[in-house]
PAGU-881394 format. One record per atom (N, C-alpha, C): x, y, z. Coordinates in steps of 0.05 Angstrom, whole numbers, plus 5000, padded with zeros to 4 digits. Atoms other than C-alpha are relative to their C-alpha. Last residue first. Layout:
BEGIN
XYZ
...
This chain:
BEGIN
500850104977
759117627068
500349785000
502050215008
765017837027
497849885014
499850324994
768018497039
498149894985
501650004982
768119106989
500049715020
501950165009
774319296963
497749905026
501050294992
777419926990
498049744985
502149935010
780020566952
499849745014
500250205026
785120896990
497549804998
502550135008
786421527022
499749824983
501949964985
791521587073
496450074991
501850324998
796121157030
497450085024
498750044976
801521857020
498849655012
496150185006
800721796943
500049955031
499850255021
793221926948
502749805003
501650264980
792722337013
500349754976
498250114982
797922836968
498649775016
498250195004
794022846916
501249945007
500350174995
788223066945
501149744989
501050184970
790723586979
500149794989
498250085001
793723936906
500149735029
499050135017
787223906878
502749865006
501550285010
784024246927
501749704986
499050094974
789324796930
499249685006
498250175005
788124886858
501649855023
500250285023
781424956864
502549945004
500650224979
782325426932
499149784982
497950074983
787325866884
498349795017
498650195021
782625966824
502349915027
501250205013
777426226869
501549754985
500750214976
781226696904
498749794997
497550144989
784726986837
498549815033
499350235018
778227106804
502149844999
501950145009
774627526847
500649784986
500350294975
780727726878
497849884991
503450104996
782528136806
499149805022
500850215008
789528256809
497549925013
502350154980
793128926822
499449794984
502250135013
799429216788
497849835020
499850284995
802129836816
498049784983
499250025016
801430586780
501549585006
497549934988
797730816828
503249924991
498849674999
792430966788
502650015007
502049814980
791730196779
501150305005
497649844989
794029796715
498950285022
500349645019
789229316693
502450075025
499749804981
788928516702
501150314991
496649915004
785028096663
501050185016
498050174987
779127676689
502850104987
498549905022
773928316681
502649805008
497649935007
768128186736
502649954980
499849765010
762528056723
502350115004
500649814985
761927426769
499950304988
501750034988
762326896720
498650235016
501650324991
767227146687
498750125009
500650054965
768127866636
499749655009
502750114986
771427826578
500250005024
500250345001
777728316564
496649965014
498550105022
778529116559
500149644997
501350015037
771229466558
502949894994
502050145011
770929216635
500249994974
499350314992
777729476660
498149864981
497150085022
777330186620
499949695008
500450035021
770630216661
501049934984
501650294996
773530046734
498749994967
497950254994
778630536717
498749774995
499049995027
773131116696
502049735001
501950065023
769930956761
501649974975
501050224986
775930946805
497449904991
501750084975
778231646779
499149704999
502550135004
784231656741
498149825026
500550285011
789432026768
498349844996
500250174989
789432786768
500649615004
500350245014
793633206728
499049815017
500950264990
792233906747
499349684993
501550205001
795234536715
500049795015
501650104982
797735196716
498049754996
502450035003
803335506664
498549805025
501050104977
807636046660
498049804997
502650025002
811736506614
499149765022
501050334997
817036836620
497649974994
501950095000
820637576615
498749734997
500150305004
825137976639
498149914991
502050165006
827538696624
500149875004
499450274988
833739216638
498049914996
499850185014
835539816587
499449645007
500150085026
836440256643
500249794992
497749735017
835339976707
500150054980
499750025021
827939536731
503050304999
497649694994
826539306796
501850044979
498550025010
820438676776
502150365007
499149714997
815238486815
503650004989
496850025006
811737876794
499650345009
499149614996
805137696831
502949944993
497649995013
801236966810
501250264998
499249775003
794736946856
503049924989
497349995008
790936336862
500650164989
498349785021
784036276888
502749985002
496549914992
781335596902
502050224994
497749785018
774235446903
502549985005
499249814985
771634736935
501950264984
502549804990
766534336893
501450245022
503550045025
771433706889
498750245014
503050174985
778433876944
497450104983
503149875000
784434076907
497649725011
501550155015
791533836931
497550135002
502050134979
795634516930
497649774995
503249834979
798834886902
499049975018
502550044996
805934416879
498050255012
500449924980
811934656838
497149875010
502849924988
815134456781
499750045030
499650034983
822534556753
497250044999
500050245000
825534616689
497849815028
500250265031
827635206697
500249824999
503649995010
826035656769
500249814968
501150124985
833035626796
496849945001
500150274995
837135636740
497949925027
500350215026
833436196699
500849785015
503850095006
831936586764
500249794980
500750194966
840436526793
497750014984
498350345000
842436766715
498549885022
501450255013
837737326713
500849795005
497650015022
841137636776
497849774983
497849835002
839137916842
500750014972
497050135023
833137366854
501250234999
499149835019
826937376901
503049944992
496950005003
823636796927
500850294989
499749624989
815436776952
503649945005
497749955012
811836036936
501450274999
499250265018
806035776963
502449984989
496849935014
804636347016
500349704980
498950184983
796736287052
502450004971
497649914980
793837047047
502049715002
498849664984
789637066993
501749995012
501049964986
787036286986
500350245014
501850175003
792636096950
498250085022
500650034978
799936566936
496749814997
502550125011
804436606890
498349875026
501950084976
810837056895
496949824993
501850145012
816537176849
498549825023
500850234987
820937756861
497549865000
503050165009
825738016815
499449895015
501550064970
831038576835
497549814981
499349954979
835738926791
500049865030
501249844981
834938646728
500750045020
498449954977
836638296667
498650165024
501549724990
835037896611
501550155025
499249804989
838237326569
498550125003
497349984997
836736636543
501750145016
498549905031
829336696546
503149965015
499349814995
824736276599
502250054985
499049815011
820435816564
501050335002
499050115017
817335536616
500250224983
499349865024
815535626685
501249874978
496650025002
812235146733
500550264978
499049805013
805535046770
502549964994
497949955007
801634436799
500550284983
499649885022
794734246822
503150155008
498149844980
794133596861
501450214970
497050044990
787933256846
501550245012
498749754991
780733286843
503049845011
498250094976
776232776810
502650205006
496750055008
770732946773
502450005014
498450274994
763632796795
503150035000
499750344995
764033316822
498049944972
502350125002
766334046798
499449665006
501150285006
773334256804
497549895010
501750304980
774034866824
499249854986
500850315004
779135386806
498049945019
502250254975
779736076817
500049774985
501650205016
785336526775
498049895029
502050104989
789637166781
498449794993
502750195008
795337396753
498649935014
501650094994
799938026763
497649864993
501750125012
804838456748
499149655013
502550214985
808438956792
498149954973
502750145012
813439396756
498849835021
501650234977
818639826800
497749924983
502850074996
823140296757
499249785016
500450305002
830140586771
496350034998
500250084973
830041346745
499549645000
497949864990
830841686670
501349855026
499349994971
827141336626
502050125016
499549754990
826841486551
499550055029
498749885033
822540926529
501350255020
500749825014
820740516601
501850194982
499949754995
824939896622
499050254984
496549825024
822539306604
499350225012
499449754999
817538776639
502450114990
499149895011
813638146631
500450265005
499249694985
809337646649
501350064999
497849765014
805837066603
500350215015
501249705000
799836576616
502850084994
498049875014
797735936602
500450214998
499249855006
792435586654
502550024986
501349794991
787335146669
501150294992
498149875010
789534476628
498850205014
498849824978
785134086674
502050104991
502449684972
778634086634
503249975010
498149805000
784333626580
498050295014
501949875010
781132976610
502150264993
502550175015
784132396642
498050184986
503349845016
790532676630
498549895008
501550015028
796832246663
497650214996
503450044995
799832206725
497949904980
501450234979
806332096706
497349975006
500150325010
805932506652
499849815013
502550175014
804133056689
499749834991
502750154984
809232956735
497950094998
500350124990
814632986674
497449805028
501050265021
812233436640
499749825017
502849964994
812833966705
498749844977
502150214978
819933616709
496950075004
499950354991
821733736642
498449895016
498249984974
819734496630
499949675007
498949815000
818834666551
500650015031
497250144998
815833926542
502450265007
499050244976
809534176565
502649915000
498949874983
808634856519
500449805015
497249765015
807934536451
501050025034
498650155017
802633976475
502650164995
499050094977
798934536521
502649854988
498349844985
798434996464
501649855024
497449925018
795234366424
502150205009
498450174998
790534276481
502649974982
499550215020
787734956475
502549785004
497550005032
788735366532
499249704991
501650195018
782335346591
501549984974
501350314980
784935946621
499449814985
501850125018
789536456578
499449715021
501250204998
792936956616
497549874981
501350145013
797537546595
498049725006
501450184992
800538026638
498549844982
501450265014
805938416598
498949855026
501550214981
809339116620
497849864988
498749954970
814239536580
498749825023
501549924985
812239196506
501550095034
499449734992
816239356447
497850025031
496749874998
818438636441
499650325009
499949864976
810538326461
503250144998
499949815024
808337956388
500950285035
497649905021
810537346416
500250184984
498350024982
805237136475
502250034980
499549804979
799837276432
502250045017
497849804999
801537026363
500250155033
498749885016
800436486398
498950094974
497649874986
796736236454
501550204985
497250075007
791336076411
502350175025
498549875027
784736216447
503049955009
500550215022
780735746504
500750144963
500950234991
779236326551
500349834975
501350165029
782336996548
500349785012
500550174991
785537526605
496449874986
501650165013
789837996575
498749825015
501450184980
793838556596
497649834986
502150225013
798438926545
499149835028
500850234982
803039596563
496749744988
502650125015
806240076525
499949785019
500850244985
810240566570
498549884985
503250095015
812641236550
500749725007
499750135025
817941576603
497649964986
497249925004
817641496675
500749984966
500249825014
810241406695
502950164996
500149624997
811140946745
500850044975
498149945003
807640176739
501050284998
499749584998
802239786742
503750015008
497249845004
800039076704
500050295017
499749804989
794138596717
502450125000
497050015011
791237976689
499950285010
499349714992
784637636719
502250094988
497349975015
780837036707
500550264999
499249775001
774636696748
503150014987
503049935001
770936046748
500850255001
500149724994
775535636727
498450134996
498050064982
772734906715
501950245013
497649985006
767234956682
501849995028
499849854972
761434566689
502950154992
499949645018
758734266615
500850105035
502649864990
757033526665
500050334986
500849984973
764033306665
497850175002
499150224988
767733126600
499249985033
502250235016
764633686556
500049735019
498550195006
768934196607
497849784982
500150274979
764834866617
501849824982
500750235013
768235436581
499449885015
499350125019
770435926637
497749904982
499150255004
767836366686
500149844973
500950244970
768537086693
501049734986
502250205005
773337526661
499049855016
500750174973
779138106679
496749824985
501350065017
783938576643
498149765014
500750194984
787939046682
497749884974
500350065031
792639706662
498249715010
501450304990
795440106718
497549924972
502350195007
799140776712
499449755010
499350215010
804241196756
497349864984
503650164999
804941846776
500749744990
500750024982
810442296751
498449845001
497649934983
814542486686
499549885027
498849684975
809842286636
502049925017
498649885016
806641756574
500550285028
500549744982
801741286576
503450065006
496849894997
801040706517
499150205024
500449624999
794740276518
503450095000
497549925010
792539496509
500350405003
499149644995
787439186543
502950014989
497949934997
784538476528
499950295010
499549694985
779338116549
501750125000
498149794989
777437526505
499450255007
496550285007
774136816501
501350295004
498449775025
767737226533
503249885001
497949994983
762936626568
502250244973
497650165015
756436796548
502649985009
497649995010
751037106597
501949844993
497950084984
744037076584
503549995001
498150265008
740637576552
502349905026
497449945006
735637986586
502049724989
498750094986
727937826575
503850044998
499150274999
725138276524
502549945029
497649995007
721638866552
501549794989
498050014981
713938766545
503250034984
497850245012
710239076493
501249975026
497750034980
704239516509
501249694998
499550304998
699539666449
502949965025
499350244998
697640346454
500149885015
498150144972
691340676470
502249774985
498950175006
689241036403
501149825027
497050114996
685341636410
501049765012
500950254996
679441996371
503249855017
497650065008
677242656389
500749725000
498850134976
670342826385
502649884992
């Protein structure tokens, strides 16, 4: 009689969960007379922030290049989370078309790249950090005229991002600017569009001449839009570039949100900097988001109807409307 074995039935292991992928690149060359390529590199959501519940704060990341088939073409698209900026954004000389984004950039990249456009320093600094979750983006776009070209070219490159700020954390007003735009480039036709929510316009100029883009985009920030806690926000960054022999531009870009300290965190900094009175409350005075100085009423309304007190009942003294009587004699 035959003898046989019933296996052992294994379940499948449970699927892994998913990690956040620090990079997506694409790199390729393509190479003809006709037609045109397209090149795209694309991630979900970020790193959560340590400083708000692990939530991240971009929740999508995109990079995107196309372009005609005139010639050979190397092209790089990237879209990375929380890696060096550099070498990436400087190893790009033989490249024909560059999208690069990096969400969630190392605070050290930020540090380098902030002072590289004044006024988008500037009103972050004003504001200040309360956290580096709202560094969101560092990116890079880019075009040259294809190897052995014959005909004008037309690049389109392209970033993409979502934001949302997660509650508790406090939602400001997110900003964009360029920086580190090069000395010299050139082109036919550059136009620089950014848009929020798909269709609603934020910014949409075109230029004739490096010179007019370098002065009128350097140095210079821009607002998005104020963000509302728990609400997405897509944001589209589209360069189109009209390229002649030998012609190229290229920049780089960055996206961030400096809110002002939330109203908790404030009220905290207050408490852990002088003793508290009576009332718990913190009798020194702090410096309020708004960058005015306030003063504790708990401790100023108090100290004002003492001294008011005080001052009454010296005046009934000296004036003779109160004085001290001896007692009669019966």
């Amino acid at each position: 009689m035959p003898y046989f074995t019933i296996p052992t039935y294994y379940p499948p292991p449970p699927p892994k969960i998913p990690t956040v992928q620090p990079g997506a690149v694409s790199t390729g060359t393509f190479s003809g007379t006709y037609g045109s390529y397209t090149s795209s590199s694309s991630n979900g959501p970020g790193p959560g922030c340590e400083d708000w519940g692990k939530k991240s704060f971009v929740t999508a990341l995109s990079a995107s290049v196309k372009g005609p088939l005139d010639g050979t073409t190397n092209v790089a698209t990237m879209a990375s989370y929380a890696v060096p900026v550099n070498p990436s954004f400087i190893n790009n000389a033989t490249k024909q078309a560059v999208a690069l984004a990096v969400g969630s950039p190392l605070q050290s990249d930020v540090t380098v790249a902030l002072p590289l456009n004044t006024q988008l320093a500037s009103v972050l600094g004003a504001k200040g950090f309360p956290s580096n979750c709202y560094n969101f983006l560092l990116g890079e776009l880019g075009a040259a005229y294809n190897v052995a070209g014959v005909r004008t070219e037309t690049v389109d490159l392209q970033l993409t991002m979502t934001v949302r700020v997660p509650s508790p954390a406090p939602a400001g007003d997110l900003y964009f600017g360029l920086y580190n735009i090069p000395a010299t480039g050139s082109f036919q036709k550059l136009t620089l569009k950014v848009t929020k929510n798909a269709a609603d316009v934020v910014f949409d100029q075109t230029y004739y001449s490096f010179a007019s883009f370098k002065t009128a985009l350097e140095n210079k920030a821009f607002l998005i839009q104020t963000l509302t806690a728990d609400t997405p926000l897509p944001v589209k960054i589209a360069v189109t570039e009209v390229l002649g022999k030998g012609q190229g531009a290229n920049f780089q870009i960055m996206v961030a949100d400096p809110p002002a300290m939330p109203a908790v965190a404030a009220a905290s900094l207050n408490k852990a900097q002088g003793a508290l009175n009576s009332t718990g409350v913190n009798s020194d005075n702090f410096l309020a988001p708004s960058g005015k100085r306030m003063l504790i009423e708990s401790d100023f309304v108090p100290a004002l109807a003492i001294s008011g007190c005080v001052i009454l009942v010296g005046i009934m003294m000296t004036s003779g409307l109160w004085r001290v009587r001896k007692p009669r004699d019966l």
